[in-house]
C-alpha positions in Angstrom: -18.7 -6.6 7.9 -16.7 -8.8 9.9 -12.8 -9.7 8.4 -12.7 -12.7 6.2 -11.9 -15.8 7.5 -9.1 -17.9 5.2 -11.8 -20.0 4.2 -13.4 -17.0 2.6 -10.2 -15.9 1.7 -9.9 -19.3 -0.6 -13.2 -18.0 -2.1 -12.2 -14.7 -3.4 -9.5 -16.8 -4.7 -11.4 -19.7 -6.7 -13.6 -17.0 -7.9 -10.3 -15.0 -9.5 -9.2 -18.1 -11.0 -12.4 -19.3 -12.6 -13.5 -15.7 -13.4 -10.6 -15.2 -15.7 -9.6 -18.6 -17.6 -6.0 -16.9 -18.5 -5.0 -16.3 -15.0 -2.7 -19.1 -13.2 -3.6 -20.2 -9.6 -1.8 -18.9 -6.8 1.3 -20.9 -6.2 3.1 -22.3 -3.5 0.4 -21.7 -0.5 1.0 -20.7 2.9 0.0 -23.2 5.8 -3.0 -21.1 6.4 -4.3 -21.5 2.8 -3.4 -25.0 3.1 -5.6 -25.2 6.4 -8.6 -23.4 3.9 -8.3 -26.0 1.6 -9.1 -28.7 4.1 -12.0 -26.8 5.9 -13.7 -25.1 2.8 -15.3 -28.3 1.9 -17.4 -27.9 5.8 -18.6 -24.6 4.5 -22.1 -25.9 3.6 -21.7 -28.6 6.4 -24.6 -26.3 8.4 -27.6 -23.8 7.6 -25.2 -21.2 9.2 -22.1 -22.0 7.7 -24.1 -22.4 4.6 -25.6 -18.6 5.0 -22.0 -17.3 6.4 -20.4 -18.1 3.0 -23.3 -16.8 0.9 -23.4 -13.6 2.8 -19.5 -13.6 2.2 -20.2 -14.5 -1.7 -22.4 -11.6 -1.8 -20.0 -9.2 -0.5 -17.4 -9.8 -2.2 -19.3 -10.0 -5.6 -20.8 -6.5 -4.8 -16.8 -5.3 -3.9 -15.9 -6.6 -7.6 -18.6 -5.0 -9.1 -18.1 -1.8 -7.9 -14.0 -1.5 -8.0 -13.5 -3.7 -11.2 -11.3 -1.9 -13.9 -10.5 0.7 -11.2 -7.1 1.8 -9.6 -6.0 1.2 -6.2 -2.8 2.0 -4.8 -1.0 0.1 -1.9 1.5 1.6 0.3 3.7 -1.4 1.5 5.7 -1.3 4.5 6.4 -2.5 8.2 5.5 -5.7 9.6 3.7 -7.2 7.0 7.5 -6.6 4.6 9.8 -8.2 7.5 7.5 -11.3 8.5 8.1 -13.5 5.7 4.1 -15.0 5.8 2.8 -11.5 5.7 4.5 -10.9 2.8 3.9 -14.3 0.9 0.1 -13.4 2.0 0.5 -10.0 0.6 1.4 -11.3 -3.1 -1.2 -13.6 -3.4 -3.6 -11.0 -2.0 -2.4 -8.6 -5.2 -2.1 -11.5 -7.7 -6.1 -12.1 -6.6 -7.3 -8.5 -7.0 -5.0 -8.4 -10.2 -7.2 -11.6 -11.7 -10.4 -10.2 -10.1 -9.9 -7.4 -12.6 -8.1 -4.7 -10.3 -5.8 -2.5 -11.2 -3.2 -2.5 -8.8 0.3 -0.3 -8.4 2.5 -1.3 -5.4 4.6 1.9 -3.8 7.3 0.0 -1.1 9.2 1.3 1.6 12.2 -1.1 3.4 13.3 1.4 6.5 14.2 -2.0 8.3 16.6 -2.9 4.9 18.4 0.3 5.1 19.0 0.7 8.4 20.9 -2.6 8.4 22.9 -2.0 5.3 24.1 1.8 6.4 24.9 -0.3 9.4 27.1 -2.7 7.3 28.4 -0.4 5.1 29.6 2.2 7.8 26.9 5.5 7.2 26.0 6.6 9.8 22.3 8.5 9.2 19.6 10.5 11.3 15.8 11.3 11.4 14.5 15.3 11.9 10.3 15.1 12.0 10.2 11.9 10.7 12.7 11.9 7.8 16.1 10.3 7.0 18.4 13.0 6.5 19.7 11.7 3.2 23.4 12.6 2.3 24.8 11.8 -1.4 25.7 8.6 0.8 22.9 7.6 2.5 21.1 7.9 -0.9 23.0 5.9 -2.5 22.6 2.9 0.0 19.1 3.5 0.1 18.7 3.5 -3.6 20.6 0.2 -3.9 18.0 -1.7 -0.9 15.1 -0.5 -2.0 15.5 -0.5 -6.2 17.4 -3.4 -5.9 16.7 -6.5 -3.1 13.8 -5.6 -2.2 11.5 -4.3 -5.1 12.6 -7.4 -6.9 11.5 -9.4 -4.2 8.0 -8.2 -3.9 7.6 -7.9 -7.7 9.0 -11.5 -8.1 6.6 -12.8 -4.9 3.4 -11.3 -7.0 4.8 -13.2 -10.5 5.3 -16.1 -8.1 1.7 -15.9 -6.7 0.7 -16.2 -10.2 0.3 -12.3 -11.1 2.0 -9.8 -13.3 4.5 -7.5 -11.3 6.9 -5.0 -13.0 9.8 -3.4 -10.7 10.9 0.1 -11.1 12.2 3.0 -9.1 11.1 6.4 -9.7 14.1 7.1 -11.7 13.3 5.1 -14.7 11.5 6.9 -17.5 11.2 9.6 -15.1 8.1 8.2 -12.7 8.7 10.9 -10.1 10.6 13.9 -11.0 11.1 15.7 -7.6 12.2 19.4 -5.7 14.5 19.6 -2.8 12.1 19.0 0.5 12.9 20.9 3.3 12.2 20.5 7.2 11.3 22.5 9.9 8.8 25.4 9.5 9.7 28.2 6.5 11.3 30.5 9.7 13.1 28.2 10.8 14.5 25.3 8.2 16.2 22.4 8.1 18.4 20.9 5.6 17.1 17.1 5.0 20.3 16.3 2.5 18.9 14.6 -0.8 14.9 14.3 0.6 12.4 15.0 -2.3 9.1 16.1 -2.6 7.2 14.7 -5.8 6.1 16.9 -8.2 5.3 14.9 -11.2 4.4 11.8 -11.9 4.5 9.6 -15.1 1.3 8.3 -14.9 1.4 7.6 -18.9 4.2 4.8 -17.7 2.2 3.6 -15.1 -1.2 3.4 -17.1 0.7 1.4 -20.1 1.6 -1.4 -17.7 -1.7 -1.3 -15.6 -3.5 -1.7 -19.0 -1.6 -4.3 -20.0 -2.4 -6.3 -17.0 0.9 -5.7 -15.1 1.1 -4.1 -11.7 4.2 -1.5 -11.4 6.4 -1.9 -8.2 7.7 1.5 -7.2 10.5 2.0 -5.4 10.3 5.4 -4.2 13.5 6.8 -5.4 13.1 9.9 -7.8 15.2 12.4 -9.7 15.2 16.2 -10.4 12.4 17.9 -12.4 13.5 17.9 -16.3 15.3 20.6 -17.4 16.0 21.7 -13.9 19.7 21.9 -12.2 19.2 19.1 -10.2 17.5 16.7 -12.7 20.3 14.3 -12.3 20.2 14.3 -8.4 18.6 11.5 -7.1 16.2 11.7 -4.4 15.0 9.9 -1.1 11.4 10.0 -0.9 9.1 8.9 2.1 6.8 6.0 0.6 4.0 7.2 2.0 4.1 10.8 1.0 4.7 9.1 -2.5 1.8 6.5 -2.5 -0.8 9.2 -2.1 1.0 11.4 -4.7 0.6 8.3 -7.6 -2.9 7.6 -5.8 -3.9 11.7 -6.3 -2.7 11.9 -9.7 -3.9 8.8 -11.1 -7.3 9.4 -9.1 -7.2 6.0 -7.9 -10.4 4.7 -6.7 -8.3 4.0 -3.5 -5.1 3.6 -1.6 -3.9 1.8 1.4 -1.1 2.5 3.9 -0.2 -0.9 5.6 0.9 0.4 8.8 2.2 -1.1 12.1 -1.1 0.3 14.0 -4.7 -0.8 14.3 -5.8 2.8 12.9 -6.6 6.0 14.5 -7.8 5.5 17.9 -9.6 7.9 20.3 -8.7 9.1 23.6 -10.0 6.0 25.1 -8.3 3.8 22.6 -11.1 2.7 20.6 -10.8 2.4 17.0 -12.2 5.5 14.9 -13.7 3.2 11.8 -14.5 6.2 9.3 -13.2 9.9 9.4 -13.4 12.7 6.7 -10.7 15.2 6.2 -12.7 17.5 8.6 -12.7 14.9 11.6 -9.3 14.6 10.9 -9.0 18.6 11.7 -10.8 18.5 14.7 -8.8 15.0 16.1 -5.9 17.1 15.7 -7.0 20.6 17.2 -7.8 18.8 20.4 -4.8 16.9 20.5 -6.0 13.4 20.0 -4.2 12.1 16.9 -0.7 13.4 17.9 2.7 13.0 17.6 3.4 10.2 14.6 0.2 10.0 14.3 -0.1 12.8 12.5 1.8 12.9 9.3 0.2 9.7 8.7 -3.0 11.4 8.3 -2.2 14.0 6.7 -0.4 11.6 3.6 -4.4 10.3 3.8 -6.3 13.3 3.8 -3.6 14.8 1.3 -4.3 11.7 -1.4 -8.3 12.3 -0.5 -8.1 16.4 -1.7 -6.3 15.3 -4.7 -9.3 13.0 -6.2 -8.8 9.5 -4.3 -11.9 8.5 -3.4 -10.7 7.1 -0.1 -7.7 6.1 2.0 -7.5 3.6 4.2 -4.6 3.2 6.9 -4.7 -0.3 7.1 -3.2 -2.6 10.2 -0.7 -4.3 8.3 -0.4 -7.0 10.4 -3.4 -8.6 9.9 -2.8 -11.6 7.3 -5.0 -11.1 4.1 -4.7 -7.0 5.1 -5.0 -6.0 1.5 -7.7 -8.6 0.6 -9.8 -8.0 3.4 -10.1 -4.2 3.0 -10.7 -4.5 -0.3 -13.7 -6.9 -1.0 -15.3 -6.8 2.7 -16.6 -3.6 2.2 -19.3 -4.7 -0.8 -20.7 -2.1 -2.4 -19.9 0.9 -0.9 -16.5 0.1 -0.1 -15.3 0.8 3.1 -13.6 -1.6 3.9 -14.0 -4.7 6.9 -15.1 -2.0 9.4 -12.0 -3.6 11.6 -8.7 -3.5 9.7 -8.2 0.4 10.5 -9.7 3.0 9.6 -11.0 5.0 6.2 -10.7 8.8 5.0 -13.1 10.1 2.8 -13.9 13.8 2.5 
């Protein structure tokens, strides 16, 4: 299945709004919808327009059928956060699945937000394997960017887009109660500062809202386990590790990193489509998924051997990212077979 055009795009959209009478239309369109709304009446302007859009109908009616009422989590990050279409296209994309009858939980990152606040602030900060050491400091800035600016943003964009959005960090009610992660290798570690590593999650909290029609926002800032000596230190977590944590323990149906990548490509830089946790092994043992590459895989296999029934890493950079991998995959689900690629076991 080929991505969605915008036209078809428009379509998932009409069929949201007229599928569920109480849900608003999405408001304030971007240009590209805009263009959709003048093409979409050419859609049945030819036989093969004509079959195009039925074929696209079909899809996505099988998509809905098989996902509706079920959890999917979305890791949201990178390009499609800074470029401000991306992420006007990424709201309406969740306020669609929302109305399409989705259950949908948003965990964010913001790197790109924190790095230019510790640079206005004065703290200075550094990255060992791929995580911000996090002093009481750094912490603190990055609790302010990420449970303040910008989870507010994206939750507002969704209630803007005419979904339901609820913004929260991991602190409140105690979402993700967290130990101390260390780096390194257990001969040899190193001391990440205030980095956690999620070992519970409220998913009581985060069921309430979903059941009553409102997506949580998580910023991924945590706390200590209750009862423990740190329960009142607050914790950086990395938003992907903490995506497929929520995804694992609320066995979503599936979760989505939107990356700054097409996928996981081969040696000869072809897109690998589809991968199970065993491919992912082999990839690895002969050195073809490497260097970044890596933990990214591993926060998708990871989610995959806790119960998610798959995990896409998603080129966030495509506009419609979310939308796309979501209902082009019809029945089966796996996605537009072009956006990046899918982990199953």
């Amino acid at each position: 299945m080929k991505l969605f055009s915008a036209s078809t795009i428009l379509l998932a959209a009409t069929i949201a709004s007229t599928s569920h009478a109480f849900a608003p239309s999405i408001s304030s369109p971007s240009s590209l919808h805009q263009k959709s709304v003048s093409t979409s009446t050419s859609l049945f302007s030819s036989d093969s327009s004509s079959s195009s859009f039925a074929e696209n109908a079909i899809t996505i009616a099988s998509s809905i059928s098989s996902l509706a009422g079920q959890t999917v989590v979305v890791k949201y990050g990178g390009n499609a956060m800074t470029t401000p279409e991306l992420a006007t296209l990424f709201c309406q994309d969740v306020a669609t699945l929302q109305k399409l009858g989705l259950r949908i939980v948003v965990v964010h990152g913001g790197g790109p937000m924190i790095n230019a606040m510790l640079e206005k602030v004065g703290v200075e900060s550094r990255f060992e394997g791929g995580m911000r050491v996090s002093t009481e400091e750094v912490v603190d800035v990055a609790a302010m960017v990420l449970s303040g600016t910008v989870n507010k943003n994206i939750s507002s964009g969704i209630s803007q887009a005419g979904g339901r959005a609820l913004g929260l960090s991991g602190r409140d009610d105690a979402l993700l109660q967290c130990e101390k992660l260390w780096g390194g290798s257990e001969d040899d570690k190193i001391d990440l500062g205030n980095v956690g590593q999620v070992k519970v999650v409220n998913t009581d909290l985060i069921n309430q809202l979903l059941d009553a029609g409102i997506s949580p926002v998580i910023a991924p800032i945590g706390m200590g386990c209750k009862g423990q000596e740190d329960e009142s230190v607050v914790y950086n977590i990395n938003a992907d590790v903490a995506a497929g944590r929520i995804a694992g323990e609320l066995k979503a149906a599936r979760v989505l990193f939107l990356t700054d990548i097409a996928g996981v490509l081969d040696k000869e830089m072809t897109l690998l489509k589809s991968l199970s946790c065993d491919d992912i092994d082999d990839l690895i043992g002969d050195e073809t998924i490497t260097g970044g590459m890596i933990p990214k895989v591993t926060y998708a296999t990871d989610a995959v051997k806790l119960g998610v029934q798959g995990a896409f890493i998603t080129d966030g950079r495509v506009p419609h990212a979310l939308l796309n991998e979501i209902l082009a995959g019809g029945e089966n689900g796996l996605g537009s077979g072009e956006g990046g690629t899918v982990v199953t076991l």
